[in-house]
C-alpha positions in Angstrom: 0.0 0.0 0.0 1.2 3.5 -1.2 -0.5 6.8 0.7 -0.8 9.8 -0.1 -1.6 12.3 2.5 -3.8 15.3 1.8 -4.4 18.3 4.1 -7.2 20.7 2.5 -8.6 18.0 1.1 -11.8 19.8 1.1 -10.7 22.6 -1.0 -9.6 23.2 -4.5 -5.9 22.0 -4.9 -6.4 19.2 -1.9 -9.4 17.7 -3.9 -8.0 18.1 -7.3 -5.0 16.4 -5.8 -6.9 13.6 -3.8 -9.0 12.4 -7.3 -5.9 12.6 -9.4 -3.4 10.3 -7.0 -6.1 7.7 -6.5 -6.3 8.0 -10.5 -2.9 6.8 -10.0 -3.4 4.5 -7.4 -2.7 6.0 -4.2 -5.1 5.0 -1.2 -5.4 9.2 0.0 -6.1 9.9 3.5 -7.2 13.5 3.5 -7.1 16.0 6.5 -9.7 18.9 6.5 -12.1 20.3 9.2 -13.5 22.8 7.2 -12.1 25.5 8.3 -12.7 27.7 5.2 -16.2 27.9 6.5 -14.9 29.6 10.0 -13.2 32.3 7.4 -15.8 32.7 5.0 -19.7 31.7 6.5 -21.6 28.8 4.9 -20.5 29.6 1.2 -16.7 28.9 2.2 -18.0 25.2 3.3 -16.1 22.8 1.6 -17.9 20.0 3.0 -19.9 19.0 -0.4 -16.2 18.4 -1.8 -15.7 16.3 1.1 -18.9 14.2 0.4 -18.0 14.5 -3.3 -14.6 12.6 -2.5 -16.2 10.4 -0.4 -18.5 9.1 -2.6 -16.4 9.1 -6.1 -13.1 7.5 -4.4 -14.9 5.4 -2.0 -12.8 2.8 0.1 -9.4 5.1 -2.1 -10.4 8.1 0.4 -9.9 8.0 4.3 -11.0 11.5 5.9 -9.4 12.8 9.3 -11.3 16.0 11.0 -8.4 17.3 12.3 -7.0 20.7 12.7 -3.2 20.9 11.4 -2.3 23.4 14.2 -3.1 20.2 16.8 0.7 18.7 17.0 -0.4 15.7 19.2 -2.8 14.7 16.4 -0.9 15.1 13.2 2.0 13.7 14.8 -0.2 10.4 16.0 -1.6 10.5 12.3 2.0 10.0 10.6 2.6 7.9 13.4 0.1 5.5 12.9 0.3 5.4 8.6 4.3 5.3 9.2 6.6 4.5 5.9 4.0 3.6 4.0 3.7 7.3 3.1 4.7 7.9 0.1 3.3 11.7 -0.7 2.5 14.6 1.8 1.0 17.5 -0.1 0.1 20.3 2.4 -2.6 22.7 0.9 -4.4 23.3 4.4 -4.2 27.1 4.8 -5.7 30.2 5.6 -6.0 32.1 2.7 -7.0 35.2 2.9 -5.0 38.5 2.9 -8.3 40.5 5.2 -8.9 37.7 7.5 -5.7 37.0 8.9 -5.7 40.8 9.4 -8.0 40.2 11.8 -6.7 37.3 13.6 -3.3 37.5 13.3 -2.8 34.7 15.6 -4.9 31.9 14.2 -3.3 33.1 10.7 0.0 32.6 11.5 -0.8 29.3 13.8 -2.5 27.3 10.6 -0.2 28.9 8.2 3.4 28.8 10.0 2.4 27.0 12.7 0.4 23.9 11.3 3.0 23.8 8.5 6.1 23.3 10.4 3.6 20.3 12.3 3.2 18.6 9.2 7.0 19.0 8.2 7.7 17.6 11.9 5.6 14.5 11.8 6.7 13.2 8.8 10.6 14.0 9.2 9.9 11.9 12.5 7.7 9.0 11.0 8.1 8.9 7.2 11.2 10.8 6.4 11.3 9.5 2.8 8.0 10.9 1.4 8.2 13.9 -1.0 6.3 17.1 0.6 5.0 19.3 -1.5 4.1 22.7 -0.2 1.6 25.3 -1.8 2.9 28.7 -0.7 2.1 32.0 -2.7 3.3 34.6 -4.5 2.7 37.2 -1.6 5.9 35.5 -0.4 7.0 38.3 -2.4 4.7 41.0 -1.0 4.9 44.1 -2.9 8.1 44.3 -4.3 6.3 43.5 -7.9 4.8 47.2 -7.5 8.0 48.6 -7.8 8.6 47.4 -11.2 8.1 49.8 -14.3 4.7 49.3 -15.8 2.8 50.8 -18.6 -1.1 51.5 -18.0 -2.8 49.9 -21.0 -6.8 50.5 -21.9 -7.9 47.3 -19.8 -4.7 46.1 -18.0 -1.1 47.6 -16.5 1.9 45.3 -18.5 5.0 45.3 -17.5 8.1 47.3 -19.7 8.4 45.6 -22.4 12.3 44.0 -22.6 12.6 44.1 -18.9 14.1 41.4 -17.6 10.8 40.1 -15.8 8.5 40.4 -18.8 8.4 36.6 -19.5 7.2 36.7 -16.0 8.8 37.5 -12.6 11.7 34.5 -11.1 12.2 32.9 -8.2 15.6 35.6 -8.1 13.2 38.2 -6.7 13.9 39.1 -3.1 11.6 38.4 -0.3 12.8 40.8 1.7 12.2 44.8 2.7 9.0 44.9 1.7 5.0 45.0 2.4 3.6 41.7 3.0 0.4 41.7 4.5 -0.1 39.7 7.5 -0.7 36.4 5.2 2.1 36.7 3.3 4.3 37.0 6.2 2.6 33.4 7.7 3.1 32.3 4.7 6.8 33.2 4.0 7.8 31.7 7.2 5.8 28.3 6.2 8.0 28.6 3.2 11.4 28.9 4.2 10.9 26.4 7.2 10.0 23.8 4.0 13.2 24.8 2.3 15.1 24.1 5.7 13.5 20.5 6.0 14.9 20.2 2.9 18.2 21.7 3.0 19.1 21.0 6.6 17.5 17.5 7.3 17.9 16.1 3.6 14.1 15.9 3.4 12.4 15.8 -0.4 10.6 19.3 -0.1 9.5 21.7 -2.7 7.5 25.2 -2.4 5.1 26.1 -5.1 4.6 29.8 -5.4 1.6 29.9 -7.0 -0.5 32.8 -8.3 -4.0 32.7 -8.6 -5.0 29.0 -8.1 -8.3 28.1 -9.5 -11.0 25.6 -10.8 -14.7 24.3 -10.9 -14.0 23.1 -7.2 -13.4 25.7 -5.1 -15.5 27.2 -2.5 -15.1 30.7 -3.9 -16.3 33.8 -1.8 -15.5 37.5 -1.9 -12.0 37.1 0.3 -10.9 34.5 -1.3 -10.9 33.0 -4.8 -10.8 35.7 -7.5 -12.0 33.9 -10.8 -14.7 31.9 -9.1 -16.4 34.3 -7.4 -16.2 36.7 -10.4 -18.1 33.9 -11.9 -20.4 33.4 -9.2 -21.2 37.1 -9.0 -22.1 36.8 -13.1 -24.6 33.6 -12.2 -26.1 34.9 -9.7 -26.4 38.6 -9.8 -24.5 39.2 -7.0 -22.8 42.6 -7.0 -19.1 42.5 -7.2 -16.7 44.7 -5.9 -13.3 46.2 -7.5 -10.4 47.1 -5.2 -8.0 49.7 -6.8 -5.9 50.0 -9.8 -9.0 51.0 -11.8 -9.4 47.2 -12.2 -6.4 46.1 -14.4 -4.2 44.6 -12.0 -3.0 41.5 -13.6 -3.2 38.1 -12.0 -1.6 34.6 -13.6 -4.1 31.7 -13.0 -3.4 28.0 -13.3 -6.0 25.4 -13.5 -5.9 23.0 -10.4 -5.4 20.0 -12.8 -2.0 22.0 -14.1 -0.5 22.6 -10.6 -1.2 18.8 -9.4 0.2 17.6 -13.0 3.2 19.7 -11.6 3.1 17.8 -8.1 3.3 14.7 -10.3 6.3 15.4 -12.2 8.0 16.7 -9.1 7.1 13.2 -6.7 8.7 11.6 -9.5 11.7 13.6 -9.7 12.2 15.7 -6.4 14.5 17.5 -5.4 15.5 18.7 -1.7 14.1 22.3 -0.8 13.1 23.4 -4.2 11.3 26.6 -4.8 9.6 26.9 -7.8 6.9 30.0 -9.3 4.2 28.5 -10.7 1.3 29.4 -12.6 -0.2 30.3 -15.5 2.3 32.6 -17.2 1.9 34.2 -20.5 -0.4 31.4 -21.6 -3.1 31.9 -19.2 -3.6 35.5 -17.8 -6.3 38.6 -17.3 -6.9 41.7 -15.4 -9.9 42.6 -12.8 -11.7 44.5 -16.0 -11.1 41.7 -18.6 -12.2 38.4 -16.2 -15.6 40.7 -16.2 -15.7 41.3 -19.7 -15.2 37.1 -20.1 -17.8 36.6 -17.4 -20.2 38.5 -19.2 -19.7 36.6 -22.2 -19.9 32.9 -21.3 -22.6 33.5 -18.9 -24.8 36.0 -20.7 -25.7 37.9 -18.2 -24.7 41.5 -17.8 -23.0 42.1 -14.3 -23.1 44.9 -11.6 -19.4 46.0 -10.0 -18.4 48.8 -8.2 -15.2 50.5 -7.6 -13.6 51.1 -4.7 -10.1 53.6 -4.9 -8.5 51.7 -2.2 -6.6 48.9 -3.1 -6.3 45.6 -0.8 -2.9 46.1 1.4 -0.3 44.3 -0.3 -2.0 43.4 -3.3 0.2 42.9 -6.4 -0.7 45.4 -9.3 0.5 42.9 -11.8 1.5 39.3 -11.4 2.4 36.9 -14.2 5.0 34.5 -13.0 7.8 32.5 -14.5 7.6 28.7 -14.9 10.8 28.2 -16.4 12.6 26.6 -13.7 10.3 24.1 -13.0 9.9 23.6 -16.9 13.9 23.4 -17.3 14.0 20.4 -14.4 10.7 19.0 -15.5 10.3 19.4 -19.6 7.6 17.4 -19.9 4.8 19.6 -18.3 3.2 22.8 -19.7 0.4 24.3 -18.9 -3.2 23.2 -21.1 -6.1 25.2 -19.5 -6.4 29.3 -20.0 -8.7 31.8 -18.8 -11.4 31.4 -21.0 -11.5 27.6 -20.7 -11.4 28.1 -16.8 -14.1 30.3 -16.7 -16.3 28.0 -19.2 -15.2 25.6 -17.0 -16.4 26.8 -13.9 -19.5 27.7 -15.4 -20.5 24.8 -16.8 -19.4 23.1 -13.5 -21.4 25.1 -11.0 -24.3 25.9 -13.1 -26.8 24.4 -10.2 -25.6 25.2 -7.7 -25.2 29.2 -8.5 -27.3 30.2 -11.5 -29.7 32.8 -10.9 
């Protein structure tokens, strides 16, 4: 028996993730206690993707309520599975750059906190698995605002011939600058990774992802910018723009391209990688032009208002560069854009959020 376990298996990337290793034959034990719905009220919940798991992996799927910040427990859980863990993939996380604002404390515990429990429990009981991290581009808070960018009719671009205008490297520093509260959780989750890897030997890679998306996720108005631009254009829910006039850019990656990425690096890992990931150049939009393709697929003209002040720490444009992980692994690309997500999403979620 080969495992694979899953924290956050209840939301986007952990369920994506959980279907696609039992495609591969994985038994999956997923950890989630739906904490999204503590952040976000009842639309956060993620416990229909729970039941959804449930019932399309059947006896493949073992779920665990457990809360990553509780040592004791994850530490008996890797205790009890031992070396027949093959994969950790740690997505549990609280996402959200105005709600861990406001808790600073529970932010940084599930982030920083719950991460370094996972790294922990699995140096001590299954040192050999890969773990694969999702961390974030607001490891970088706002440095990206100080580049040189060009205000376009629907979008800001970056200079064109800079040397970040294939998208911005893993060479960017991390340091002296804004990061919200989040990002700051979040950077400390992701260097303690890279230490497991480079101090104890440990397979470990970060993925800096941009905008992480798909039909599964539990999108609300904090968190989850695609879906819930979507869900606002199905149901006629107003939707709200935060600065930049609306043409801040934001890279998004289908959920099946990151975990296709997860795959090629449990195959081939490495020890405390770091890799940006996300869509790129190939799949990309601003605030203004995901409401223009809202409109379109779902026929429905939609009301959004503007508000001058911009989220604190939000990038004004974000396009990332997947060319290291592309020069170790050669054989992955990325297949879905931003008009296939969003038809995606709509066609997905089209009873449980059409007007």
């Amino acid at each position: 028996m080969s495992v694979a376990v899953i924290t956050g298996s209840g939301g986007l990337v952990g369920s994506e993730a959980a279907v696609y290793f039992a495609g591969l034959g994985l038994d999956i034990v997923g950890v989630d206690n739906n904490m999204r719905e503590v952040f976000f009220g009842p639309e956060g919940s993620t416990s229909w993707n729970v039941a959804r798991l449930q019932r399309t992996l059947g006896r493949a799927y073992r779920h665990h309520d457990l809360d990553v910040r509780d040592t004791a427990a994850i530490d008996d859980l890797l205790a009890e599975l031992g070396t027949v863990v093959e994969l950790v993939i740690h997505t549990a996380a609280q996402p959200s750059h105005d709600w861990a604002a406001r808790e600073p404390l529970t932010d940084f515990g599930i982030n920083a906190a719950g991460t370094l429990n996972m790294l922990e429990a699995t140096r001590r009981h299954c040192p050999d698995a890969v773990f694969i991290f999702t961390s974030t581009n607001k490891v970088y808070g706002d440095a990206p605002n100080a580049l040189p960018f060009v205000e376009l009719g629907r979008r800001w671009e970056i200079e064109r011939g800079h040397t970040y205008s294939s998208g911005i490297r893993e060479d960017m520093s991390i340091d002296s600058c804004l990061h919200s509260v989040f990002g700051a959780s979040k950077v400390a989750a992701d260097v303690m990774v890279q230490e497991y890897g480079r101090y104890f030997g440990m397979r470990t890679a970060c993925f800096r992802g941009g905008t992480l998306t798909g039909p599964n996720h539990s999108a609300s108005e904090l968190h989850g910018f695609l879906g819930y631009v979507m869900r606002c254009a199905m149901t006629g829910r107003p939707y709200r723009v935060f600065g930049y006039q609306g043409k801040q850019v934001r890279d998004a990656i289908h959920s099946h391209d990151l975990v296709r990425a997860f795959e090629c690096f449990f195959r081939e890992p490495g020890c405390g990688e770091v890799y940006n990931i996300g869509g790129g150049r190939t799949s990309n939009c601003s605030v203004i032009e995901a409401i223009d393709l809202c409109e379109e697929i779902s026929g429905e003209p939609m009301t959004w208002s503007y508000e001058e002040t911009n989220r604190v720490g939000d990038h004004v444009w974000w396009i990332g560069d997947n060319g290291k992980f592309i020069a170790q692994h050669p054989e992955w690309a990325i297949e879905y854009d931003v008009p296939r997500i969003l038809k995606e999403i709509y066609i997905q979620n089209e009873e449980r959020w059409h007007r």
